[in-house]
Each structure stands twice: as structure tokens, then as C-alpha cells.
C-alpha positions as CSV (number, residue, x, y, z in Angstrom):
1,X,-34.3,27.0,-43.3
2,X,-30.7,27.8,-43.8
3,X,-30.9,30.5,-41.1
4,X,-32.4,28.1,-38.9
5,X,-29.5,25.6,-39.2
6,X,-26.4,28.2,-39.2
7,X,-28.3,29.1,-36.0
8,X,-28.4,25.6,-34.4
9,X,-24.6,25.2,-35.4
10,X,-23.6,28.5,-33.5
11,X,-25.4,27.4,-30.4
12,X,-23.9,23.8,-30.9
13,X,-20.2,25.9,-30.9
14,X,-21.1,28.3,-28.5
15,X,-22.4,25.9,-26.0
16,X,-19.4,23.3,-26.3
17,X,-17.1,26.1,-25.9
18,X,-18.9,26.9,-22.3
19,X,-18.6,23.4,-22.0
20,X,-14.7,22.7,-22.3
21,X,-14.0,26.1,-20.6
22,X,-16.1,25.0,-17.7
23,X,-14.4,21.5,-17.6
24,X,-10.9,23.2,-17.5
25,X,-11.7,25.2,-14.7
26,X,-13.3,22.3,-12.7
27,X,-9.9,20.5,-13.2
28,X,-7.7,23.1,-12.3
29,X,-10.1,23.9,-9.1
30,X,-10.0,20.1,-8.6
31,X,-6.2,20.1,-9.0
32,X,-6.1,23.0,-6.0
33,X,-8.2,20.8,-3.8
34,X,-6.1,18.2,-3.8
35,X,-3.0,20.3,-3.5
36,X,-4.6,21.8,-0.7
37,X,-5.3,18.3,1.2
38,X,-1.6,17.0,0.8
39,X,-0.5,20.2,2.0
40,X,-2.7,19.8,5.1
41,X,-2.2,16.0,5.8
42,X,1.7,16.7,5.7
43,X,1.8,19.5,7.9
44,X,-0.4,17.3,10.5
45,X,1.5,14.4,10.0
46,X,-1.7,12.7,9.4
47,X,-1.8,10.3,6.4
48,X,-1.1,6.8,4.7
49,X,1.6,6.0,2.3
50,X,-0.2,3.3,-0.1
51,X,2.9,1.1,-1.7
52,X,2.0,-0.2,-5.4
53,X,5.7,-0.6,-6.3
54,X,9.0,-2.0,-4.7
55,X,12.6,-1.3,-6.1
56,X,14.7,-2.8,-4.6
57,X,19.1,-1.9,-5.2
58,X,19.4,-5.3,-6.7
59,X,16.8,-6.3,-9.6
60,X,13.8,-5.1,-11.4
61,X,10.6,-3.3,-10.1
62,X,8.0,-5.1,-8.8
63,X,4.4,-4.6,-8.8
64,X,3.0,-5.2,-5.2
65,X,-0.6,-7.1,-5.1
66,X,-0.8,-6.9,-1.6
67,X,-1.8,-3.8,0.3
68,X,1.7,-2.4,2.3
69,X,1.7,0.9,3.8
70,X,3.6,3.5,6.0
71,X,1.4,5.3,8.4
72,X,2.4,8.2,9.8
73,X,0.9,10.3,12.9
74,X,2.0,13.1,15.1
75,X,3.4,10.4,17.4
76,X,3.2,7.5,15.6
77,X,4.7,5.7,12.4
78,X,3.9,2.2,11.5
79,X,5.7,0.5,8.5
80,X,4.3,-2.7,6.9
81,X,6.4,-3.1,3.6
82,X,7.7,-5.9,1.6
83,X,11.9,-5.7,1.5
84,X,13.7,-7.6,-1.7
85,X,17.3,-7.1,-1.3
86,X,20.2,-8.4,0.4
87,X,20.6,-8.4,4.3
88,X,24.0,-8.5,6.2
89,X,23.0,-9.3,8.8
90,X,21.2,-13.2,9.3
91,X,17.9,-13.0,11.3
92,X,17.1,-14.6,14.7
93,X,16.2,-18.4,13.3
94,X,13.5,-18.8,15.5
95,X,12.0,-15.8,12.9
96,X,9.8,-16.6,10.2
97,X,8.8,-12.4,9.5
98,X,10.4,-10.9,7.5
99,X,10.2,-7.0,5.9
100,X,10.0,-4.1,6.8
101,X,7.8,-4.0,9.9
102,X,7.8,-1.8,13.1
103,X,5.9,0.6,14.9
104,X,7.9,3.7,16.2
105,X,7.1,6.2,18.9
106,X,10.0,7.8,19.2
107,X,11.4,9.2,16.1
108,X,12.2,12.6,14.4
109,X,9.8,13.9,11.7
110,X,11.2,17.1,9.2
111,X,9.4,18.3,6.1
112,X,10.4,20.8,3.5
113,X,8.3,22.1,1.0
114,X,10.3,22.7,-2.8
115,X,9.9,25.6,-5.1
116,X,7.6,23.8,-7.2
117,X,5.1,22.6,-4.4
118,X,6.4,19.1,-4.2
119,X,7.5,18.0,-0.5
120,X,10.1,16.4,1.3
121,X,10.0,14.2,4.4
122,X,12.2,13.2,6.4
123,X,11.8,10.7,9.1
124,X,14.3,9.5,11.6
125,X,13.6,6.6,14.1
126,X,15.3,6.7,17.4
127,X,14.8,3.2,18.7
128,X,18.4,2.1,17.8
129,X,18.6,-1.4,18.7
130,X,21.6,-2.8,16.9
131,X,20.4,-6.9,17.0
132,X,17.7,-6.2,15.2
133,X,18.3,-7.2,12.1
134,X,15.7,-5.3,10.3
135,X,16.7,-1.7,11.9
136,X,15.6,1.3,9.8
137,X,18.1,4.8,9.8
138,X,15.9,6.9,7.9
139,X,12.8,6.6,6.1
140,X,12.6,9.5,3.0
141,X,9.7,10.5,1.2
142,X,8.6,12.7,-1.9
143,X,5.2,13.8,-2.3
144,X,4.0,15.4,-5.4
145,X,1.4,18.0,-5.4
146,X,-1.3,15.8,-7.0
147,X,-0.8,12.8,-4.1
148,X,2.3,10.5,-6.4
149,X,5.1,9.6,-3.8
150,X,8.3,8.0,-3.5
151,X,9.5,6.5,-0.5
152,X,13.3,5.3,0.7
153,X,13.9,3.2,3.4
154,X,17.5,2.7,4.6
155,X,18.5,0.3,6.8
156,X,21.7,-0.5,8.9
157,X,22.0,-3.7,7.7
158,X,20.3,-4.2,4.4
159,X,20.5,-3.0,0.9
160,X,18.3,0.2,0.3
161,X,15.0,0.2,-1.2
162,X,12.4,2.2,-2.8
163,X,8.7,2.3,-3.4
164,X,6.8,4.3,-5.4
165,X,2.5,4.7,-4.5
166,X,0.1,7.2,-3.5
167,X,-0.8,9.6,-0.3
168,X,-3.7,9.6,1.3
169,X,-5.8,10.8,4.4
170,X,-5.7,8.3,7.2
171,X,-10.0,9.2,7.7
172,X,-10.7,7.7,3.8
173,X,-9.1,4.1,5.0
């Protein structure tokens, strides 16, 4: 009887050994997939920024319970985003939008990858019209290799602001 349980206790070991060395690898091989799908969606300029956070220059974080994104193609970007800050610039009164909210054709895209897999994005918009209050410079964003990103919008006439959300393919939308 003694033999029988000593026996049942290795296989219990054994098999949640095989077990944990079996979920580690699934993780890690999981953690390579997804590195893999940034790496692509980036270098096709395909893919969705998803906002969940503002931070604006002036003030505290704030969660966003709307959905606001920055999609990015090969010849498109189109930004829907909250802005909290200050502007220097007074909009047209006739305006009741406000944000950050264009679409852009003509623009300049740049991405660097770092040593440690994380990338770097820069994108610049070319449609420089100086009365429009809400005109974007540059729009800069960090991916990390698991899909985390940060994103900075700068602006000619408003205070800076970041947001901080996820990366995703534009097909799961």
C-alpha cells in the first residue's frame, strides 16, 4: 500500500512538472507570436492605436470610456482623440468639435526599431494649414513588443498630449 501511494505522488510531481514546463513554453511561444504580429503590422503600416488613457501637459491622467483611436495605413492616418489642455489659438465660433480629429493623406511615416525590440514611430503630416486651429506637427509613438503604446501628439497651437493604450491589427476591428 505504501508503494502504491509513493507511486501516485511521483506521477502527481512528475506530471505537474510536464505541466508548468509545458505552460512556460506556451507563453514564451505566445509572447513570439505576438512579437511577431507587431513587427508585421508596423512594417505595413497597417494597424489601430486603441486610446484607454489621456495625459494631458496640464493636470492628471484620465481614463477614457469612450473608444478614440489613431488609424494608420500605407496612405492613410485617421486620428479621433480626445485633447484636455490649453489652445492658443480660439476656434472658428461657428465650431462646436473639438479634439483631435483629421484624416491625412499626405504625411511622412519613419519607424525605428530599438535594441530591445520596442519601436519607434514617427509620423509627420504635411497638410500645413495655419487657421486651423487644431493643426498637428508630429504624431510620436512607442510600441512595446507585447502590443503596450504610447502616443504624442504635438500641435502648433496647443499644449502637448499623450496617451497611453494598445496596438492592434486593423482586420480584428
Amino acid at each position: 500500500m505504501k508503494t502504491l501511494i509513493k507511486l501516485l505522488i511521483v506521477t502527481a510531481v512528475v506530471f505537474s512538472g510536464i505541466n508548468k514546463t509545458f505552460a512556460q513554453a506556451t507563453k514564451e511561444t505566445k509572447k513570439i507570436a505576438k512579437h511577431a504580429e507587431i513587427t508585421k503590422m508596423i512594417i505595413d503600416a497597417s494597424y489601430i492605436f486603441e486610446a484607454n488613457y489621456a495625459n494631458p501637459m496640464r493636470g492628471g491622467q484620465r481614463q477614457l470610456t469612450s473608444p478614440y483611436d489613431l488609424k494608420v495605413t500605407k496612405d492613410t492616418i485617421t486620428a479621433f482623440l480626445p485633447y484636455f489642455g490649453r489652445s492658443y489659438m480660439a476656434p472658428d465660433p461657428a465650431t462646436t468639435e473639438g479634439g483631435i480629429k483629421f484624416t491625412s493623406t499626405n504625411f511622412s511615416y519613419s519607424s525605428k526599431q530599438t535594441k530591445n525590440g520596442n519601436w519607434n514611430i514617427l509620423i509627420k503630416p504635411k497638410d500645413k494649414n495655419i487657421t486651423d486651429w487644431r493643426d498637428v506637427e508630429q504624431l510620436r509613438l512607442s510600441i512595446s513588443t507585447n502590443g503596450y503604446a504610447t502616443l504624442d501628439v504635438v500641435s502648433t497651437h496647443r499644449d502637448p498630449i499623450s496617451f497611453y493604450g494598445t496596438v492592434e491589427p486593423i482586420t480584428k476591428r
